[in-house]
C-alpha positions as a printed Julia matrix, in Angstrom:
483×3 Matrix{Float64}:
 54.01  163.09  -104.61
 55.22  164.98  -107.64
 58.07  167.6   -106.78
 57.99  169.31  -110.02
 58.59  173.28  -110.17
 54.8   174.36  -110.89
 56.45  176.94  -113.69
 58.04  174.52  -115.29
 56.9   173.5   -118.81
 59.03  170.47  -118.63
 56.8   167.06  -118.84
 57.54  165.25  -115.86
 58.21  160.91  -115.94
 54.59  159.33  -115.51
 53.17  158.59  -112.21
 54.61  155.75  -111.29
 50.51  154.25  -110.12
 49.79  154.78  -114.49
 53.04  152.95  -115.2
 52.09  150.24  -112.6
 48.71  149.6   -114.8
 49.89  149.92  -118.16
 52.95  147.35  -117.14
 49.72  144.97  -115.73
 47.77  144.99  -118.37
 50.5   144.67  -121.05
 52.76  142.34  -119.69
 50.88  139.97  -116.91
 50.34  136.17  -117.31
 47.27  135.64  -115.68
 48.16  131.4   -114.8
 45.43  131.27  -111.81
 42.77  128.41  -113.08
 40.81  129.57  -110.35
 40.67  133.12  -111.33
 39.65  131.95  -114.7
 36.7   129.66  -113.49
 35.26  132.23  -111.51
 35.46  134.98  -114.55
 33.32  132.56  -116.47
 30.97  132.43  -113.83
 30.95  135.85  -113.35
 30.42  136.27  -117.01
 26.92  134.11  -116.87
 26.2   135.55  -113.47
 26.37  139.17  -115.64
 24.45  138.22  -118.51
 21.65  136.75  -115.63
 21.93  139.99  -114.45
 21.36  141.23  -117.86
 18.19  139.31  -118.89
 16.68  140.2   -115.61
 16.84  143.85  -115.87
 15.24  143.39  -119.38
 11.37  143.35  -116.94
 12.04  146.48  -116.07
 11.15  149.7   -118.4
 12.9   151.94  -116.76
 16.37  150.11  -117.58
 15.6   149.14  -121.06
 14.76  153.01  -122.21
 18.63  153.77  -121.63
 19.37  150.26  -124.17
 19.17  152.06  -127.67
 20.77  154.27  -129.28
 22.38  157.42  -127.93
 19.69  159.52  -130.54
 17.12  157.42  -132.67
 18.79  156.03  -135.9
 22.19  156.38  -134.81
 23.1   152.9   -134.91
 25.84  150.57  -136.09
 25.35  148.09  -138.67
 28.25  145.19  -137.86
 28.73  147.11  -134.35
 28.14  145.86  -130.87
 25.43  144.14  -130.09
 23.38  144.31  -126.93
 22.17  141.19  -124.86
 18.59  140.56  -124.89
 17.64  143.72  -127.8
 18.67  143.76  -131.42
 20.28  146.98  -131.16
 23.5   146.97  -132.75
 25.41  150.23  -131.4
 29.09  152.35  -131.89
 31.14  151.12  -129.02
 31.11  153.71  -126.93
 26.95  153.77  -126.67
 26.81  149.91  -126.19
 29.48  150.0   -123.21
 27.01  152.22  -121.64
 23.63  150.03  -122.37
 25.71  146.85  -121.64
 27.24  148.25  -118.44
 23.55  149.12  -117.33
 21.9   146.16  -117.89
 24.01  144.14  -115.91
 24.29  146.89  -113.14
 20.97  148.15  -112.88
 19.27  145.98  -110.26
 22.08  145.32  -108.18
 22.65  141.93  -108.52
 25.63  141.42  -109.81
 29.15  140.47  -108.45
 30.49  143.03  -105.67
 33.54  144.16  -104.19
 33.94  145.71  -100.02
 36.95  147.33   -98.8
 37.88  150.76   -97.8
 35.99  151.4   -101.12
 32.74  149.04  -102.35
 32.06  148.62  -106.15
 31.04  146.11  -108.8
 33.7   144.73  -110.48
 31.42  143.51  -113.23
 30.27  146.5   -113.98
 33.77  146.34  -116.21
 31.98  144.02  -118.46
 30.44  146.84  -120.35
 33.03  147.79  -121.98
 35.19  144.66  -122.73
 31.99  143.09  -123.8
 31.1   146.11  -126.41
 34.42  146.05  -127.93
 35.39  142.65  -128.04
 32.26  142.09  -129.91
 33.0   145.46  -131.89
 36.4   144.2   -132.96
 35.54  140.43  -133.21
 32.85  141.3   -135.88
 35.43  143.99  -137.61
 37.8   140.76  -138.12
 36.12  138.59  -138.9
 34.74  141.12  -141.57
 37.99  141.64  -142.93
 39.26  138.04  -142.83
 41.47  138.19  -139.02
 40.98  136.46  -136.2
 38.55  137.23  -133.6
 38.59  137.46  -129.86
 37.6   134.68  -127.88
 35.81  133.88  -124.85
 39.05  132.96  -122.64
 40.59  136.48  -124.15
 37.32  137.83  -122.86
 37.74  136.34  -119.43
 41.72  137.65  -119.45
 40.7   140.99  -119.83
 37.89  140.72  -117.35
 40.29  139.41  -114.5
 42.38  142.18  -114.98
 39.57  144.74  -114.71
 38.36  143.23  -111.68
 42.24  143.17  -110.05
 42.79  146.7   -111.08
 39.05  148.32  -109.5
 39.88  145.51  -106.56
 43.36  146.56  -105.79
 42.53  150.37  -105.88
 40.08  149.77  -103.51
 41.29  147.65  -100.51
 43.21  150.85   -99.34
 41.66  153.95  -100.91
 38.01  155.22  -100.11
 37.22  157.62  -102.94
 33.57  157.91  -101.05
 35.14  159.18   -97.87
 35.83  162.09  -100.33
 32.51  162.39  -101.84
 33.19  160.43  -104.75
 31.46  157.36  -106.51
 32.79  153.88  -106.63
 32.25  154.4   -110.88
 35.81  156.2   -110.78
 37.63  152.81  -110.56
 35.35  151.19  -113.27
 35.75  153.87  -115.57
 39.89  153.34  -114.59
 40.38  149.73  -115.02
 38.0   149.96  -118.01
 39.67  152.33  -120.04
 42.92  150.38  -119.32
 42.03  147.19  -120.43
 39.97  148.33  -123.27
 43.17  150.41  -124.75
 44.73  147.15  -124.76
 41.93  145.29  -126.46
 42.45  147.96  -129.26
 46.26  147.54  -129.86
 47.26  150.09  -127.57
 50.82  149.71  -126.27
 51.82  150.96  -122.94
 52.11  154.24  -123.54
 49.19  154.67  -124.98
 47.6   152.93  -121.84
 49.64  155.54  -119.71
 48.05  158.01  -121.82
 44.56  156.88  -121.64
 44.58  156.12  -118.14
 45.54  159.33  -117.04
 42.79  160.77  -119.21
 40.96  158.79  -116.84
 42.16  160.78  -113.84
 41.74  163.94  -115.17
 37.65  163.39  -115.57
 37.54  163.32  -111.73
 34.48  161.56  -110.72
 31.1   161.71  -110.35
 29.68  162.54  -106.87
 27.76  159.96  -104.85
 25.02  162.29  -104.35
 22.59  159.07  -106.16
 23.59  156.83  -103.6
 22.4   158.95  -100.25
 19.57  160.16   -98.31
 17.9   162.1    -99.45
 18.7   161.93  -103.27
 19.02  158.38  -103.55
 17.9   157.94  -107.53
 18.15  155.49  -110.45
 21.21  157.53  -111.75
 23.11  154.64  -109.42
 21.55  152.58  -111.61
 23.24  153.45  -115.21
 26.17  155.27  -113.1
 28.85  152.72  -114.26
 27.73  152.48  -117.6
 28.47  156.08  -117.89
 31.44  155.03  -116.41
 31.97  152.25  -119.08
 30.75  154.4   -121.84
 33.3   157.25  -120.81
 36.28  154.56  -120.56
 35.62  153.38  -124.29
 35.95  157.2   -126.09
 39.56  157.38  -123.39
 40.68  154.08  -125.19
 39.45  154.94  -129.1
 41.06  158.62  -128.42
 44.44  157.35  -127.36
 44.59  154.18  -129.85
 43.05  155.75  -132.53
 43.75  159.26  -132.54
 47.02  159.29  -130.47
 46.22  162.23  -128.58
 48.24  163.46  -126.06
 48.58  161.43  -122.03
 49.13  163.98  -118.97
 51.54  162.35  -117.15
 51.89  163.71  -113.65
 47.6   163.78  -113.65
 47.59  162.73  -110.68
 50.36  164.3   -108.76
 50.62  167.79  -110.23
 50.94  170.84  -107.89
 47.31  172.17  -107.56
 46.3   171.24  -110.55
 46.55  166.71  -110.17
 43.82  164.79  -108.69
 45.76  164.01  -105.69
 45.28  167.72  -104.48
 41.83  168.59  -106.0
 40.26  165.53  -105.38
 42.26  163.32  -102.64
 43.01  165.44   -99.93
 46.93  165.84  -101.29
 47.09  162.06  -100.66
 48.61  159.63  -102.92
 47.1   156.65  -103.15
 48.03  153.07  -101.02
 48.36  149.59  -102.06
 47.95  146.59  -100.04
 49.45  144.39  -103.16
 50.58  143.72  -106.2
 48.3   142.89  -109.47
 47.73  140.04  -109.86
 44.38  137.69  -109.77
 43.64  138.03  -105.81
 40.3   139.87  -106.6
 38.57  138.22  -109.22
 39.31  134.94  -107.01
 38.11  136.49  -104.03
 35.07  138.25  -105.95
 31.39  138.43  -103.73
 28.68  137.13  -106.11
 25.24  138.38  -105.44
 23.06  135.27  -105.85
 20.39  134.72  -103.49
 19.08  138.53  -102.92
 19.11  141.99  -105.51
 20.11  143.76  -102.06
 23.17  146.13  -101.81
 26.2   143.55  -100.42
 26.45  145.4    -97.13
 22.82  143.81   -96.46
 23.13  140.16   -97.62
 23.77  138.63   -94.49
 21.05  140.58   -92.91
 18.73  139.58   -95.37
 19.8   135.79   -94.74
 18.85  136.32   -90.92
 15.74  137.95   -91.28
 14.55  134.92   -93.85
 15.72  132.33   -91.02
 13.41  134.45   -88.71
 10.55  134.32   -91.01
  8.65  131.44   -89.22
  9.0   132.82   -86.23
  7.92  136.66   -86.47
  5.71  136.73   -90.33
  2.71  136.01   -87.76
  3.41  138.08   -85.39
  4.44  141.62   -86.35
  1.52  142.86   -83.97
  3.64  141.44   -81.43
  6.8   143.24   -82.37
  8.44  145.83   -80.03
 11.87  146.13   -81.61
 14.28  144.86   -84.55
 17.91  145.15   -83.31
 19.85  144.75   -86.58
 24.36  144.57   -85.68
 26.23  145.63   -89.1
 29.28  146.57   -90.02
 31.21  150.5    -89.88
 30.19  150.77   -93.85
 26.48  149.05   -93.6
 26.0   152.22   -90.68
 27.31  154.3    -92.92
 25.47  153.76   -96.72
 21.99  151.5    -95.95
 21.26  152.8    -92.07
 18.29  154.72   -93.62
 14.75  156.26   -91.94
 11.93  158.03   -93.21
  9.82  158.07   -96.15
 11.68  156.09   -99.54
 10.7   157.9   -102.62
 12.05  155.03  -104.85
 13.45  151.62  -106.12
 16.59  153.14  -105.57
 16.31  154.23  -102.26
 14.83  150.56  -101.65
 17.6   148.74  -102.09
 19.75  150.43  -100.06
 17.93  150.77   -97.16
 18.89  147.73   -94.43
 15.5   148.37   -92.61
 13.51  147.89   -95.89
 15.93  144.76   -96.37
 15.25  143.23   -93.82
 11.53  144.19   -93.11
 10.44  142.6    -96.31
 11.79  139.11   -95.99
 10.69  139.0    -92.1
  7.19  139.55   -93.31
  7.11  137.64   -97.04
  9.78  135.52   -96.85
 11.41  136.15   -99.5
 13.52  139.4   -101.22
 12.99  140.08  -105.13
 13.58  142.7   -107.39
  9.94  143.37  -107.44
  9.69  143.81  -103.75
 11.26  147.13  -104.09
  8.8   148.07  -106.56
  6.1   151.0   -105.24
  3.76  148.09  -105.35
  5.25  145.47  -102.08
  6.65  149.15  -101.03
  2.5   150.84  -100.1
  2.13  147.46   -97.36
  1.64  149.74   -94.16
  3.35  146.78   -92.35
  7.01  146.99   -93.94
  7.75  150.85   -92.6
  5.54  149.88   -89.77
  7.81  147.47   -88.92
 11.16  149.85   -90.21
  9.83  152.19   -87.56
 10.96  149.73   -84.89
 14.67  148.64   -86.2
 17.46  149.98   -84.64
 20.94  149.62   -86.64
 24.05  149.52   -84.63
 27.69  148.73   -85.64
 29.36  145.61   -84.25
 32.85  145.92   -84.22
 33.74  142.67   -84.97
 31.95  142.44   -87.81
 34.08  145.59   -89.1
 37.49  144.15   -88.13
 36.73  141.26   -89.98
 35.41  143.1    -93.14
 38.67  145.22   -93.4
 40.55  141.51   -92.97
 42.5   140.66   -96.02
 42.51  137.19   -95.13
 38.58  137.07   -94.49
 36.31  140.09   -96.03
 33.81  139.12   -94.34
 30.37  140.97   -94.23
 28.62  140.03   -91.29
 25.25  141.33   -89.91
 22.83  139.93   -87.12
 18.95  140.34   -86.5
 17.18  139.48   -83.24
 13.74  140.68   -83.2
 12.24  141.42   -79.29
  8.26  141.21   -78.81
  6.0   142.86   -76.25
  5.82  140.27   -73.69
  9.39  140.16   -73.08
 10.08  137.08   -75.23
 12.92  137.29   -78.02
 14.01  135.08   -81.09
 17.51  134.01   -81.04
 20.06  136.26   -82.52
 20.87  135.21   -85.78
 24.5   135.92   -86.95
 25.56  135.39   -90.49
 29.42  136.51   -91.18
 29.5   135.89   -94.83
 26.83  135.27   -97.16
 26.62  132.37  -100.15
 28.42  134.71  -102.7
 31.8   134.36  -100.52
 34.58  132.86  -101.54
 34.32  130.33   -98.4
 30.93  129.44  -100.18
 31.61  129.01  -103.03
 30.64  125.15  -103.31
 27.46  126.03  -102.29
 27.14  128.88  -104.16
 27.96  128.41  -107.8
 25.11  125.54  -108.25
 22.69  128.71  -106.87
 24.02  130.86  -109.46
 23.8   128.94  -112.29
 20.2   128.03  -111.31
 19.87  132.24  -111.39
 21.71  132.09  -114.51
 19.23  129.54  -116.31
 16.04  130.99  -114.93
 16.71  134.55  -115.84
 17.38  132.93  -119.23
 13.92  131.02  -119.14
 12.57  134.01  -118.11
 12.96  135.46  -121.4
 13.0   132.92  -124.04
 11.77  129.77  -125.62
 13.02  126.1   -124.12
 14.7   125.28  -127.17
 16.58  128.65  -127.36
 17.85  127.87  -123.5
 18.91  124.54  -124.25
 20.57  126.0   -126.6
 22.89  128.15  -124.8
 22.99  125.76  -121.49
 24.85  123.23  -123.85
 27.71  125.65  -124.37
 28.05  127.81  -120.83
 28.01  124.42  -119.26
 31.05  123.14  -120.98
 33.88  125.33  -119.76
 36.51  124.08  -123.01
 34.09  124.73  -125.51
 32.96  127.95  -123.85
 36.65  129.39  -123.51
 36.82  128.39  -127.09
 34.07  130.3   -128.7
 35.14  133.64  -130.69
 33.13  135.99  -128.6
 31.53  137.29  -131.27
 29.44  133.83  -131.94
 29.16  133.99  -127.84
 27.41  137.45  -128.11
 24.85  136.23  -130.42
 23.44  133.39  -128.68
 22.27  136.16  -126.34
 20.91  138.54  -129.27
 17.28  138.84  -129.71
């Protein structure tokens, strides 16, 4: 914490957590091979992500345009449109599309987020500044600079979270996408360190945006485009302090009063577990079998091993006892009517109930369509969610972050199914064999989804060649995805 004299007009030494970034970001080798391999999945996993969201109206009005006509001939394109947008407006489009129906990669520690949620804005400018080059005879970005930038996104939104829970304060997980954005996307633009510093702690000073969204009984789609906001808002920090040099605040965060610490934190600093590094990007949760928020996954998983056994018999069905963990209590424990998609998907009961009935969990089974069955809240009505301690020791474990969840579902006649007990789910790290073929499968048929045979072949013959893929100036990478 900051000791300086509150009267004082002299400028104080930096923060020492901006320094720490703008040192990370400027100076680190990333030399992890496995870091990089699972950025370039995440990168497909994104764009999947992407394409998918494209079915769904309510995601593609926020794609254009901040106004009509005010695009950007030469500027960043956005996957799956032809719009062509400043910066700043495709970070947020770009940054939605891949966030909006929760299916892309996740991050759970004392604070949850999306690490890919990042990609908004290193995606818009890279493009943005390949193009420009390439315009004026430089060299562009590439893919593998693409996937460097990305890694140190995730670490920096990773890192800040293992220790610090901005939503124990009220605030949304967004904060740490719009501060590891606006980091690495001052560096994308030639910014030196100080000029990170600067940025970043413009960063701080915007506060954050409540997680009113995310909770009974406001849940919305704002948690939908929240971190391309958040992406959108990181961009004009990183153009302002590259491009305009305008002035950094350097004790932002630990000023008397007037620093986020005491407006915002409680007049705590914040706590690291580690260094930056690549720990988080290789440790990354991918979302691949269910669009369900991450604290659910593993529930989901049990209820579709239960399907056989209770789909025919909900009649029979006295109780659902569903075991999470301290957080999954906390965010998804949720009764009562659900007015929305949004309040769908991050509701456990509705998680579960739908594949113990169908079978199966979809983006479209949170539409108000699957959602008017009288047997899903029939059967919510008669789930009880209780924390298992164990399965929150092991989630705060640095060496496991795991995210377990049971489901055991009881029946009038006294009879029971098994308890099934899932303690991470295919996205983990320890899965990752059997993950990755999943999410490339994801990855092709959200692209078949969408286009021609010939265009997909197209783009499968360069994602599935990791050297030329690393290789391609992002630029030529952006437009195999342009419509």
């Amino acid at each position: 914490m900051s000791a300086h004299d509150i009267r004082s007009a002299t400028r104080p030494d930096p923060d020492q957590p901006l320094v720490d970034i703008a040192n990370y970001v400027a100076d680190y080798t990333i030399d992890s091979q496995e870091a990089y391999d699972t950025a370039r999945y995440m990168l497909l996993d994104s764009l999947a992500c992407s394409a998918l969201a494209m079915k769904f109206p309510d995601c593609v009005k926020h794609l254009g345009p901040v106004v009509p006509g005010a695009t950007l001939a030469g500027g960043s394109r956005v996957p799956f449109t032809s719009h062509e947008l400043d910066p700043v407006q495709a970070a947020f489009a770009i940054g939605t599309q891949i966030r909006y129906l929760d299916f892309n990669d996740t991050w759970l520690a004392a604070e949850w987020g999306h690490p890919s949620d990042n990609l908004g804005a290193i995606l818009s400018v890279a493009d943005y500044l390949s193009r420009k080059a390439v315009k004026e005879g430089g060299k562009p970005l590439t893919v593998r600079d693409v996937l460097g930038y990305a890694i140190k996104a995730h670490e920096i939104q990773g890192c800040y979270a293992l220790k610090n829970s901005f939503n124990r304060v009220g605030q949304d997980h967004v904060i740490l996408v719009r501060l590891a954005s606006t980091a690495v996307t001052t560096a994308m633009l030639g910014g030196d360190k100080e000029q990170i510093t600067t940025a970043v702690s413009h960063s701080w000073i915007d506060n954050g945006a409540l997680r009113t969204y995310r909770h009974a009984p406001n849940t919305g789609p704002r948690k939908s485009w929240a971190a391309g906001d958040a992406c959108r808002r990181a961009v004009t920090h990183a153009i302002n302090a590259v491009y305009r040099n305008v002035v950094g605040y350097p004790s932002a965060l630990s000023a008397k009063t007037w620093g986020y610490y005491d407006v915002a934190f409680k007049g705590n600093a914040f706590e690291f577990e580690r260094p930056f590094g690549s720990y988080v990007m290789e440790n990354v949760l991918f979302k691949i079998s269910f669009p369900a928020e991450f604290h659910a996954q593993t529930a989901v998983e049990c209820a579709m091993a239960l399907h056989a056994q209770v789909g025919n018999r909900l009649d029979d069905v006295e109780k659902v006892v569903i075991e999470t963990q301290e957080a999954g209590c906390r965010i998804i424990d949720k009764t009562g009517p659900l007015a929305n998609y949004a309040d769908r998907d991050h509701c456990i009961q509705y998680m579960v109930a739908v594949p113990l009935i169908f079978g199966r969990l979809t983006a479209d089974d949170y539409n108000d369509s699957v959602a008017a069955d009288p047997r899903i809240d029939a059967l919510r009505d008669k789930m009880t969610v209780v924390e298992n301690p164990q399965f929150t020791k092991d989630y705060f474990d640095p060496e496991k972050r795991y995210i377990g969840n049971s489901v055991q579902v009881f029946f009038k006649d006294g009879s029971s199914t098994e308890k099934v007990s899932i303690d991470f789910p295919i996205g983990h790290r320890k899965r990752r064999a059997e993950g990755i073929p999943v999410l490339l499968r994801k990855f092709e048929s959200a692209l078949r989804a969408e286009w021609p045979a010939d265009r997909v072949e197209k783009v499968l013959a360069v994602t599935s060649s990791p050297e030329k893929l690393d290789a391609m100036p992002i630029h030529e990478f952006m437009t195999l995805f342009t419509a």
